[in-house]
C-alpha positions as CSV (number, residue, x, y, z in Angstrom):
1,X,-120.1,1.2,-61.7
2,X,-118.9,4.5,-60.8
3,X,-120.5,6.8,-58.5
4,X,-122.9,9.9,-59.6
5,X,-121.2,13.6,-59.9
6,X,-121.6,15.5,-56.5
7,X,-123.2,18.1,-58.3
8,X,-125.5,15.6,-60.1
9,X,-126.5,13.5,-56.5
10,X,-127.3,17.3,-55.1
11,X,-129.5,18.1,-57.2
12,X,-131.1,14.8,-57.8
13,X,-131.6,14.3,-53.8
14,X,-132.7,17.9,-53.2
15,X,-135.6,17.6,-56.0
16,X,-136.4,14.2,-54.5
17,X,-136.8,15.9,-50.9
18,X,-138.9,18.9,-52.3
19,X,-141.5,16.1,-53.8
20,X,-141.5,14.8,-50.6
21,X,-141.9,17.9,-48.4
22,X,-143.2,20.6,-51.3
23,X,-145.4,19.0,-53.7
24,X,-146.8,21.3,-56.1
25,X,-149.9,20.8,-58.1
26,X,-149.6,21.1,-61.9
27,X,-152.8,22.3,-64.2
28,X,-153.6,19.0,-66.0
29,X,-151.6,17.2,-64.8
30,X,-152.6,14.7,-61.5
31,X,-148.9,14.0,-60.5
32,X,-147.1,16.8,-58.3
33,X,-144.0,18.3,-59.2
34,X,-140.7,19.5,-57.2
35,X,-140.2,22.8,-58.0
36,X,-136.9,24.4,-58.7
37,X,-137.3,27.2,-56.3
38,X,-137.9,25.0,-52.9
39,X,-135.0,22.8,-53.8
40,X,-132.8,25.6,-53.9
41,X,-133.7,27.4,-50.9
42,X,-133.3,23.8,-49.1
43,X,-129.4,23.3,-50.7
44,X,-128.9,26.9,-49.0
45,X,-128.8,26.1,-45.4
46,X,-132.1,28.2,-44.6
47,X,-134.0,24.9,-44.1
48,X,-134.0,26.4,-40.1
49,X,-136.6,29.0,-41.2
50,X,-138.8,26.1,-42.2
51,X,-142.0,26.4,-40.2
52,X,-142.3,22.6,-40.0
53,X,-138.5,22.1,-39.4
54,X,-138.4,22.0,-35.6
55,X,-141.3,19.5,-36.0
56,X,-139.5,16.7,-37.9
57,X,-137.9,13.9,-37.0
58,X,-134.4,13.8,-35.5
59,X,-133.7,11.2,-38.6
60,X,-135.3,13.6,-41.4
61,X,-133.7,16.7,-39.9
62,X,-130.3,14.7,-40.5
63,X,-131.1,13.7,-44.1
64,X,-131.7,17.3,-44.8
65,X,-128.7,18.8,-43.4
66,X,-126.7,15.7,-45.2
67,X,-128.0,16.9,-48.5
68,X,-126.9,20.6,-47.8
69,X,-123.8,19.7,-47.0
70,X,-122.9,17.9,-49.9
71,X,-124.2,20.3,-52.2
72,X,-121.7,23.3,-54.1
73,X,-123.0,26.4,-52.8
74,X,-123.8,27.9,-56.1
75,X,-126.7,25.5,-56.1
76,X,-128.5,27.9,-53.5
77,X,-129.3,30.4,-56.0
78,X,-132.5,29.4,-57.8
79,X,-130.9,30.4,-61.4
80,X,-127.9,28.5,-60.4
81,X,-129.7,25.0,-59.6
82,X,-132.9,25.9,-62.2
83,X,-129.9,25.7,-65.3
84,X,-128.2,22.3,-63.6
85,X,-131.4,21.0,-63.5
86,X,-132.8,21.6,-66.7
87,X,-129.2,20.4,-68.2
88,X,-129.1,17.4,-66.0
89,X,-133.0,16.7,-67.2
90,X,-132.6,17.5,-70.8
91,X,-129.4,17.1,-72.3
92,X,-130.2,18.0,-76.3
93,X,-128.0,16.4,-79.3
94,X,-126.1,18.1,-82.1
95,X,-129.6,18.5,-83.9
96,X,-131.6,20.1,-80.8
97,X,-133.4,16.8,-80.0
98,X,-133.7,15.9,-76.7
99,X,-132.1,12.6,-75.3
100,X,-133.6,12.4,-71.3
101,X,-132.8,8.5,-70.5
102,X,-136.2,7.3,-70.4
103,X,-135.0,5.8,-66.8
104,X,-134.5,9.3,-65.1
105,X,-135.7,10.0,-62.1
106,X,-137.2,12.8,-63.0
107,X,-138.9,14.7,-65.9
108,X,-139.3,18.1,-66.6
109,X,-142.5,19.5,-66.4
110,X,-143.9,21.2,-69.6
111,X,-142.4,20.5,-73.7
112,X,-139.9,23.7,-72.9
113,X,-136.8,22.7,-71.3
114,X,-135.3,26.2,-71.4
115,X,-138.3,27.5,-69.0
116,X,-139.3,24.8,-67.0
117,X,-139.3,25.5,-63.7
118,X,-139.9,22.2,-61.5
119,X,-139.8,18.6,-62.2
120,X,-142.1,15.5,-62.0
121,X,-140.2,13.0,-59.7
122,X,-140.2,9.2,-61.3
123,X,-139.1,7.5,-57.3
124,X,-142.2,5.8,-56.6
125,X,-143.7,6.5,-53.0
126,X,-140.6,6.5,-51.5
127,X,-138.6,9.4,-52.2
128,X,-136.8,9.9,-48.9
129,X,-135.6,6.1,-49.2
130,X,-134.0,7.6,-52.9
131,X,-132.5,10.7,-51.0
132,X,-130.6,7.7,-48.5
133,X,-129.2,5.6,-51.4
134,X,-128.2,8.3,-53.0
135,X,-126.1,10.0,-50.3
136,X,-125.0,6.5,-48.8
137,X,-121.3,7.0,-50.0
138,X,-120.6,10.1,-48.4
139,X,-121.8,7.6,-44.7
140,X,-119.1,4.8,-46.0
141,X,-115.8,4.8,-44.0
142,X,-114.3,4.3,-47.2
143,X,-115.7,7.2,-48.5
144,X,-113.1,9.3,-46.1
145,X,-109.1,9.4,-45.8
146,X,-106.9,7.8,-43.6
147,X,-104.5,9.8,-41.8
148,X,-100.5,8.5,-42.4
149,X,-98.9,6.3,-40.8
150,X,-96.3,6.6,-38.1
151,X,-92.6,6.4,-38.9
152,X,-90.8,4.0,-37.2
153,X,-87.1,3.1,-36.0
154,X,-84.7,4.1,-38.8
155,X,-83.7,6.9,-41.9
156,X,-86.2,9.0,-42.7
157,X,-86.3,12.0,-44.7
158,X,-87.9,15.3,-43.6
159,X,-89.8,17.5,-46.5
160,X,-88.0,20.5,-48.1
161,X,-89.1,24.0,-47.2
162,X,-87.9,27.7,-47.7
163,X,-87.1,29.3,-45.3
164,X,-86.6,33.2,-45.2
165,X,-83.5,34.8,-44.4
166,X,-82.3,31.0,-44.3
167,X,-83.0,29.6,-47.6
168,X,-84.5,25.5,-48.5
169,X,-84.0,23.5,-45.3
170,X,-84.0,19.7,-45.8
171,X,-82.8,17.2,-43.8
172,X,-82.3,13.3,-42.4
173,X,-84.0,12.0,-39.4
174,X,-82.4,9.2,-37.3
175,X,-85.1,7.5,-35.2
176,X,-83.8,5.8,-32.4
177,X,-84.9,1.8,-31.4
178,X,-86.2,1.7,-28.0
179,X,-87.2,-0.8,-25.6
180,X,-90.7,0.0,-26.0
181,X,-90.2,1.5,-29.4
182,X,-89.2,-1.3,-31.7
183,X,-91.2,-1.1,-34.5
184,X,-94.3,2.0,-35.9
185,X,-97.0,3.1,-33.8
186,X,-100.4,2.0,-35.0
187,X,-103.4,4.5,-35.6
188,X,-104.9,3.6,-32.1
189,X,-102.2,5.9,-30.6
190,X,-103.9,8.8,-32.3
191,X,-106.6,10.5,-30.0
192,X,-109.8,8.7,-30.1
193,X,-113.3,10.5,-29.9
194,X,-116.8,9.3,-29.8
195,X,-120.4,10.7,-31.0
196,X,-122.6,10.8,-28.2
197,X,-126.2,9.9,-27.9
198,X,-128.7,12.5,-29.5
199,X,-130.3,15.0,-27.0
200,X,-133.1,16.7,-27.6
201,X,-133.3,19.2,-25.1
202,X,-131.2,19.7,-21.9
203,X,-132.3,21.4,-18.9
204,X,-129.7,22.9,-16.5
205,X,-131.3,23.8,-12.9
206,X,-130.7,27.0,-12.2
207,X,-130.4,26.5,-8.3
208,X,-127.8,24.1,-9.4
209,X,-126.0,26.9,-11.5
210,X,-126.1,29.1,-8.3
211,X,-125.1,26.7,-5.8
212,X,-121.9,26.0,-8.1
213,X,-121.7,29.7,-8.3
214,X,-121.8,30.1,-4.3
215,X,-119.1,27.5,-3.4
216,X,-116.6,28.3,-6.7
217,X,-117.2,31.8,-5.3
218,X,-115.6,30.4,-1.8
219,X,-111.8,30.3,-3.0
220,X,-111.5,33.9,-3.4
221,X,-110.8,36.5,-0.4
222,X,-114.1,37.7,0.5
223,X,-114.1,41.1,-0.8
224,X,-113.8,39.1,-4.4
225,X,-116.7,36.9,-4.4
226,X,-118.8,37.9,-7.2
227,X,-120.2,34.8,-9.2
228,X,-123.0,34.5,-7.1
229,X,-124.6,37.6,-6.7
230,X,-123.8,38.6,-10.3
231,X,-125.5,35.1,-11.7
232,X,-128.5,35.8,-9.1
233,X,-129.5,39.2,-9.9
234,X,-128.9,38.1,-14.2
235,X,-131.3,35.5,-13.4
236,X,-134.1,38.3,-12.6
237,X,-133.8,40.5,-15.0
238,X,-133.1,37.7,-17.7
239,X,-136.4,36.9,-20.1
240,X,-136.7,33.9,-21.9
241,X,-139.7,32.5,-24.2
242,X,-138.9,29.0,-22.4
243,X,-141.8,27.5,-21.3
244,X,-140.0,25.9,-18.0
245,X,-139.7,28.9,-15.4
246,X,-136.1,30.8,-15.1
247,X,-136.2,29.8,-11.4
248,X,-136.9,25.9,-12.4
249,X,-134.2,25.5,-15.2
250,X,-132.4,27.0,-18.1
251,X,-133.4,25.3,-20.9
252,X,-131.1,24.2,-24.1
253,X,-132.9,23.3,-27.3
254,X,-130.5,20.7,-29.9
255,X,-130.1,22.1,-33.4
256,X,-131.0,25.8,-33.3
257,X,-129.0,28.5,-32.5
258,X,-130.2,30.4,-29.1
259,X,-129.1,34.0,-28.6
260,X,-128.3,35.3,-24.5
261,X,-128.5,38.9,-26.2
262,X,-127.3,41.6,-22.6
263,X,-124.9,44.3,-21.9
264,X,-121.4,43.6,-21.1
265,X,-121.0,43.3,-17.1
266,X,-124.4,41.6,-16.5
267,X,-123.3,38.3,-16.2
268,X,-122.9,36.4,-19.5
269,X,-119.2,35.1,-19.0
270,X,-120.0,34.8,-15.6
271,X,-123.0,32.2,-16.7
272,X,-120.8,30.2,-19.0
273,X,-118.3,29.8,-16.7
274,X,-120.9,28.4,-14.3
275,X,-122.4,26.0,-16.5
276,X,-119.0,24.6,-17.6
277,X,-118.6,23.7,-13.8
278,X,-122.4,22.1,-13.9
279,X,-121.4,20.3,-17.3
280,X,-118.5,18.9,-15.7
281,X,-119.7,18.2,-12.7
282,X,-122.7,15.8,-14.1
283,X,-119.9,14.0,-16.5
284,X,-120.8,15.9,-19.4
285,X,-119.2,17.7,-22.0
286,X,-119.1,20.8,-23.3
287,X,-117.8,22.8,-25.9
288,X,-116.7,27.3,-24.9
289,X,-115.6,29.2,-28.2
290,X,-114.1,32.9,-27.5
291,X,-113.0,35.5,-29.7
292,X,-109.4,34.9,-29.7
293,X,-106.3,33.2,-27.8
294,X,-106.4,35.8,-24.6
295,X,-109.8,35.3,-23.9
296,X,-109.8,31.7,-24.1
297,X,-106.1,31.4,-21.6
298,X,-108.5,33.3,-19.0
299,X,-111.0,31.5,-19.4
300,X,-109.4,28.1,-19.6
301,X,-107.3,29.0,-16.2
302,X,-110.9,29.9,-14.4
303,X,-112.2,26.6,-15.5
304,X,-109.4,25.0,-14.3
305,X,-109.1,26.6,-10.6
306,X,-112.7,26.3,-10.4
307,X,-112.5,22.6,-10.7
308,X,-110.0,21.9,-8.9
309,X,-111.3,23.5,-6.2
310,X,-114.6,21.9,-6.8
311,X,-112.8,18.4,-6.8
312,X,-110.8,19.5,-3.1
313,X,-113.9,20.2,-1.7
314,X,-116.1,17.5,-2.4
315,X,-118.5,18.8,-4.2
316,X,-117.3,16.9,-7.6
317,X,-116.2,13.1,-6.0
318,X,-114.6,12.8,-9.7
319,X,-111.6,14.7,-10.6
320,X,-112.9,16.6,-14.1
321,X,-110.7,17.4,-16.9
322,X,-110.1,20.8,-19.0
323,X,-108.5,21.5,-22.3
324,X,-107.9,24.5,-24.7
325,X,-107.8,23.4,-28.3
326,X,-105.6,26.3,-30.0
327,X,-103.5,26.2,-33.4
328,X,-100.6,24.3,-33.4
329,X,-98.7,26.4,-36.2
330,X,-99.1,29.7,-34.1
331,X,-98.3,28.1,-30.4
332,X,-94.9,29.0,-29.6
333,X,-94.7,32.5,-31.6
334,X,-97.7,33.6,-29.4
335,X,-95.4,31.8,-25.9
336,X,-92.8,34.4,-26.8
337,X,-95.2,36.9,-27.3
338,X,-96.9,36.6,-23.8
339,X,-93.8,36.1,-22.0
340,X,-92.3,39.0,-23.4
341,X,-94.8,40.6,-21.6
342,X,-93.9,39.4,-18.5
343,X,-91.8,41.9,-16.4
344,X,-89.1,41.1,-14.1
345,X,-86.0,42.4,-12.8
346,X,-82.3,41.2,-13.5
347,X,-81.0,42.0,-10.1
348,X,-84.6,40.4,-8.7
349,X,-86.0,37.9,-10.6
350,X,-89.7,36.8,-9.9
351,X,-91.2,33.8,-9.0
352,X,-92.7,31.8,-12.4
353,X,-96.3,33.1,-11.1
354,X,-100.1,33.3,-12.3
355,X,-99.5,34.8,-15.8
356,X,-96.4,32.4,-16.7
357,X,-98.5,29.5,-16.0
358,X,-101.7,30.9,-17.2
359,X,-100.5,32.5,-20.5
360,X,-96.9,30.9,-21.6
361,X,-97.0,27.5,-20.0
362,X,-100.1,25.8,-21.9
363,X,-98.3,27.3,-25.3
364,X,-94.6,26.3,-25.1
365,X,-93.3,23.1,-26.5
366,X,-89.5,21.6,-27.5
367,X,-89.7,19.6,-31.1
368,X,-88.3,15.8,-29.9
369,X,-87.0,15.7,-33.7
370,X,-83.9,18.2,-33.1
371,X,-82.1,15.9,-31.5
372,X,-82.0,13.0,-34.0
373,X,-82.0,15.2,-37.2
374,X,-79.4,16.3,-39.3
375,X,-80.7,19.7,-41.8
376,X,-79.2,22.3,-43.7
377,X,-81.1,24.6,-41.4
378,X,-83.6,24.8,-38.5
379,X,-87.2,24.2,-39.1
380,X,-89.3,27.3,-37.5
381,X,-91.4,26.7,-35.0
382,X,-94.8,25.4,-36.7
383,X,-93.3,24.3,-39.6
384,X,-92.0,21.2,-38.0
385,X,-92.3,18.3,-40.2
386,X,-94.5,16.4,-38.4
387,X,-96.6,14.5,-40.9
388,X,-94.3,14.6,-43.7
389,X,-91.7,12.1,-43.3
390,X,-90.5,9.8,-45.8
391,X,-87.9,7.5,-47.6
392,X,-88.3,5.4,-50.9
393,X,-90.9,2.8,-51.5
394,X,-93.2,4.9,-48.4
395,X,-95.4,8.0,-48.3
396,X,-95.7,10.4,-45.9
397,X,-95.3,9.3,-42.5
398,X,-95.9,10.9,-39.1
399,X,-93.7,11.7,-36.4
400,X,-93.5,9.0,-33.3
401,X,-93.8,11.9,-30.9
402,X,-96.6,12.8,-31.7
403,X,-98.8,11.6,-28.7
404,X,-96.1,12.5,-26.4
405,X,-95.3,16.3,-28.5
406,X,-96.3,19.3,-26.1
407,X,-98.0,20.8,-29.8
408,X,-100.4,18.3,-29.6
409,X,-101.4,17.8,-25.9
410,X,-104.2,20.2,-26.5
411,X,-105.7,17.8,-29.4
412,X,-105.5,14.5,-27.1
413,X,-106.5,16.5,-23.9
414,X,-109.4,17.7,-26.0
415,X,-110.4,14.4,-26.8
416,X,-111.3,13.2,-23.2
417,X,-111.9,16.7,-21.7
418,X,-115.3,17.9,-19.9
419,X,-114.6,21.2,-21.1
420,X,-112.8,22.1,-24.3
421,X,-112.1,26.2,-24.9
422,X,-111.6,26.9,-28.5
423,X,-111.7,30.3,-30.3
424,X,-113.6,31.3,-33.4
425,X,-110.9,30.3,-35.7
426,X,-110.1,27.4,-35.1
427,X,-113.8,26.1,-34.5
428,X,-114.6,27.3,-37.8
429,X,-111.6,26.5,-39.8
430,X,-109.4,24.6,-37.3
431,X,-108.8,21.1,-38.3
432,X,-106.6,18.1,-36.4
433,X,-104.4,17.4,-39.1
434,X,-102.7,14.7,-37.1
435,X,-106.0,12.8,-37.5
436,X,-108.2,11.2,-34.7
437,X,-110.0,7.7,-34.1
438,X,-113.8,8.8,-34.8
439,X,-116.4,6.1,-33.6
440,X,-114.0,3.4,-33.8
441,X,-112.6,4.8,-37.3
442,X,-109.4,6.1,-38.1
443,X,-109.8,9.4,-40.3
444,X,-107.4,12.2,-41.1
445,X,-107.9,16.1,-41.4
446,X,-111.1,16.0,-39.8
447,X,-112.5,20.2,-38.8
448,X,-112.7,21.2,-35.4
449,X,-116.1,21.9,-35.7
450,X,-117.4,18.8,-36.5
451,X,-115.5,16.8,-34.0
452,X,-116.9,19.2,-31.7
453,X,-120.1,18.5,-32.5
454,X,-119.8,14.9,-32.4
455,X,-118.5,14.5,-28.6
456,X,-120.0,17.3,-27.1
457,X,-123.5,17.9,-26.1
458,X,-126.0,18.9,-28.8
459,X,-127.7,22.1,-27.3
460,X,-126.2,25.1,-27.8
461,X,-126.5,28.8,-26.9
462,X,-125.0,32.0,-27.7
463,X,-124.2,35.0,-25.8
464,X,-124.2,38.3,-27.8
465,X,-122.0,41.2,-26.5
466,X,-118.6,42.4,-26.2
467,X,-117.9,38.9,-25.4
468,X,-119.5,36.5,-27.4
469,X,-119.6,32.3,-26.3
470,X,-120.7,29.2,-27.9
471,X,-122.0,25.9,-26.0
């Protein structure tokens, strides 16, 4: 039997949770209806403004979200879903009779399918049990794609492109049999990443925060130290409708979206930075998303000194990991950008110092490919063909390099780090098209975002200024 329309389960499952949460009463009528209106307004996101929603169930909260998710977004205007609803509940024949399987699960409520504006649900008492069959296909690991295989030892043909200023560029790929390479890597060399336990709340002591602050604050000259004194005087001046005391804890609510709204130079960077060393230092994880590529190199080379230096001085007995999760199409045109900027005489060359490591180092990469393939041209950097191997009788396959290719350290560095510095585009739009192990589960193409959200921790704040951060 084949599965519902998407379209069809939406707005099935959306009526089914509005009976559930939204009854409406009907003149003459002792059943309740769903009505049109509600189940719109859920489909479009804005469940959050609920008044009940932070009162529900982790479980329900999560069947909600699942059934926005799936649903198109036209469905959130109330027109939109009233017209799929009314044609889903009352298809008419040639002669303008109607034809509503008598088994539907719902009815429409009045004898005017063109006006009717809500719908008498036919689920029983359980319509929430309804909403979970219904949506169980999008939870199957069927339900979602694998990512390619790897090539193995032999011929293999690399994709065609054009090229500008070059023209197509095609070529053969000679891989190599090695000792330890005699035959395709399997998926479970693909970075591996799992969901961690739901957290309701999370409570970071500040005296913690500032104590991190004081000894970070320690490997700078002492006319530099400034995390300390600029965390402790935000802390006094910072208001919060917490119901724990600022001087107890900083408190970190799951789901919603809290906003550190201050002017730039009180302290906000400085406070995420801080908690990414408390994050790390209690073996958690935690997610930093910046503007763009600059902010998130100095950031990702504070994190890293400040941790190190955490780790040499004891005051982290495990040695804590870092990673930042950038676009691999854009990675070496942006290492030639930044080291471009790097100035240095010919007669007096300089040391490779600070900014090389900082900003060109974590960006450049050398394509293992090059020296076993034979093309008509080169293949510009980012437009490697990485995933798009083949030769008759097999798909697409994937490079071998891959979890030894400098373009994709950040993705398997991510998948193991404490703290993982992203910017806004590629949390948003990003995805790790070399696929990743999810909970045990092979899948390809998955988004940044929601990988993200699956290994790091579920409280999250924003800060609102020049500089803007996501946890």
């Amino acid at each position: 039997m084949s599965d519902v329309p998407i379209a069809e389960t939406a707005v099935y499952t959306a009526l089914a949770l509005v009976a559930h949460y939204f009854p409406t009463s009907i003149d003459g009528d002792s059943r309740t209806a769903a009505p049109f209106t509600e189940a719109a307004s859920l489909v479009s996101g804005k469940y959050r403004a609920w008044d009940r929603w932070k009162e529900l169930p982790h479980d329900e909260r999560q069947r909600i979200a699942m059934v926005c998710s799936i649903a198109p977004g036209e469905l959130a205007d109330v027109r939109t879903f009233s017209v799929a609803a009314r044609t889903l509940l009352s298809p008419l024949t040639a002669d303008g009779t109607s034809s509503v399987p008598v088994m539907d699960p719902f009815e429409l409520v009045g004898t005017d399918p063109f006006t009717a504006n809500s719908a008498f649900p036919r689920l029983g008492d359980d319509p929430l049990g309804y909403v979970d069959r219904m949506t169980s296909r999008f939870r199957r690991p069927s339900a979602r794609s694998k990512p390619p295989e790897f090539a193995g030892p032999g011929t293999w043909l690399t994709r065609e492109i054009f090229v500008k200023n070059v023209g197509q560029v095609h070529g053969r790929l000679q891989i190599p049999t090695y000792l330890q390479f005699t035959e395709a890597l399997g998926h479970d060399s693909l970075p591996s990443v799992s969901t961690v336990p739901y957290e309701a709340d999370l409570r970071i002591p500040t005296p913690e925060l500032l104590r991190l602050a004081e000894e970070i604050d320690l490997r700078f000259p002492e006319n530099k130290r400034y995390l300390h004194s600029t965390l402790g005087q935000l802390f006094k001046v910072l208001k919060t409708s917490d119901t724990v005391s600022l001087e107890e804890a900083l408190s970190l609510a799951a789901g919603g979206m809290e906003i550190l709204n201050a002017p730039t130079g009180t302290g906000k960077s400085v406070l995420v930075r801080v908690m990414a060393a408390w994050f790390a230092a209690t073996d958690r994880r935690i997610a930093i998303v910046l503007p763009d590529i600059k902010a998130c190199l100095a950031m990702t080379w504070n994190v890293r000194e400040d941790l190190d230096h955490l780790h040499r001085s004891g005051s982290i007995k495990q040695k804590r990991t870092y990673a930042h999760l950038m676009s691999s199409s854009g990675m070496h045109d942006r290492a030639l950008k930044l080291a471009s900027l790097i100035n240095e005489s010919v007669d007096a060359p300089g040391k490779w110092g600070e900014r090389a490591k900082r900003n060109v180092d974590p960006l450049a990469y050398e394509c293992a490919q090059r020296t076993f393939l034979e093309s008509t041209g080169d293949y510009p950097p980012g437009r490697e063909p990485c995933l798009s191997l083949h030769r008759q009788g097999v798909g697409s396959a994937a490079c071998p390099w891959i979890p030894t290719c400098g373009k994709y350290t950040p993705v398997y560095e991510a998948a193991t780090a404490n703290v993982v510095i992203m910017n806004h585009y590629v949390f948003m739009q990003g995805h790790l098209k070399i696929g990743v192990n999810l909970d045990g589960r092979s899948l390809q193409g998955r988004s940044s975002s929601r990988v993200t959200s699956s290994i790091v921790t579920n409280p999250r704040v924003r800060a609102s200024g020049r500089v803007r951060q996501e946890l």
